[in-house]
C-alpha angles and dihedrals in degrees: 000000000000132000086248103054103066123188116261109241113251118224103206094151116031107199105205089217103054110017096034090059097051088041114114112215115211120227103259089048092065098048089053096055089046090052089056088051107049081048096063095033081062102053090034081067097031084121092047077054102053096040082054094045087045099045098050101048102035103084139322087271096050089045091053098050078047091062095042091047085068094049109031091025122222122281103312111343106089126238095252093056091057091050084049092048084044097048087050087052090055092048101053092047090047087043095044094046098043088051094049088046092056090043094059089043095063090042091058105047101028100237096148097147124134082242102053092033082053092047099043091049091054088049092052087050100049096040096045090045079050104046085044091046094058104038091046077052080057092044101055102043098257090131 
């Protein structure tokens, strides 16, 4: 062996503390981390989802203690913190559907290339950020 051909380092062990904090994530591995995770922030607040879902649909009076729920809070836990919890909520389902979209998409056509899986990662996360950026603008009273 050369000088110029060097060994490529094995990882046997990964410590979480040492190797896990130098180690570069590619794009598409973020987006499917981030998948796992919007998929189990929505089922974590399955039951936020249906008391919105049912108080808003229920009757004139329930749908009015739903807005205000956004705006005075409900019994102890503020009003901000509801619109927070809710723009998460829109997050991880843009984020969740964008992602399965492009999953599907690869699937169906076959592109499964380093190139095309780089570039439609950036594209999940810059259309779900942006998507979540406008309607957390709506949210929170911005338009």
């Amino acid at each position: 062996m050369t000088q110029l051909n060097k060994p490529r380092p094995e990882f046997r062990n990964i410590n979480a503390f040492t190797d896990l904090t130098t180690y570069r994530l590619p794009p598409a591995g973020w987006v499917s981390i981030l998948h796992r995770i919007s998929g189990l922030m929505m089922f974590l607040l399955m039951p936020f989802i249906v008391w919105m879902f049912d108080s808003s649909l229920s009757s004139e009076i329930s749908f009015e203690g739903f807005t205000s729920a956004f705006s005075a809070g409900i019994g102890f836990v503020p009003g901000w913190f509801i619109k927070l919890v809710a723009l998460a909520l829109i997050w991880a389902y843009l984020h969740h559907l964008i992602a399965g979209v492009r999953h599907l998409y690869m699937d169906a056509t076959h592109s499964v290339t380093k190139e095309f899986g780089a570039s439609s990662a950036y594209a999940v996360l810059v259309l779900s950020i942006g998507l979540t950026a406008i309607l957390g603008a709506k949210l929170f009273g911005l338009y």
